[in-house]
C-alpha positions, 0 to 999 in steps of 0.5 A: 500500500505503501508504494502505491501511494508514493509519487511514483505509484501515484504517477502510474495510477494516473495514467491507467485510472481516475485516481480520484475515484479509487476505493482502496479496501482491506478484509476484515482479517486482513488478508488481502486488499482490494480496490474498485478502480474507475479505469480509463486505459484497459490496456495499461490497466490490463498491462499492471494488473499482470505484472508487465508494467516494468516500472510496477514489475518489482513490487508486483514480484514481492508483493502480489500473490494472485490478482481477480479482475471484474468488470463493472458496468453501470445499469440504469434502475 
């Protein structure tokens, strides 16, 4: 978590979602985080969530252990 708020995690979440609009979560007994991303750049996204992003590449190694992605769509009610 501490990465992804730095200046460099920051940069890199800016140039695949709204920043602004991240929901960062933990579970209740901690053991893993998840976040809804409101994304405006599927292939970087898609890019960062597999551990291909060479600048995300060595935190990805020490700090990932398996990654779920859902897509959300909006629904009119």
């Amino acid at each position: 978590m501490g990465w992804m708020q730095s200046d460099e995690g920051t940069d890199v979440r800016k140039s695949i979602a709204y920043v602004e609009k991240t929901v960062p979560a933990v579970a209740p007994d901690k053991s893993c985080v998840m976040f809804k991303i409101s994304v405006d750049n599927e292939e970087g996204m898609k890019e960062f969530v597999s551990g291909n992003n060479p600048i995300t590449k060595p935190t990805y190694d020490e700090c990932i252990e398996s990654i779920q992605v859902w897509e959300l769509n909006p629904m009119e009610v």
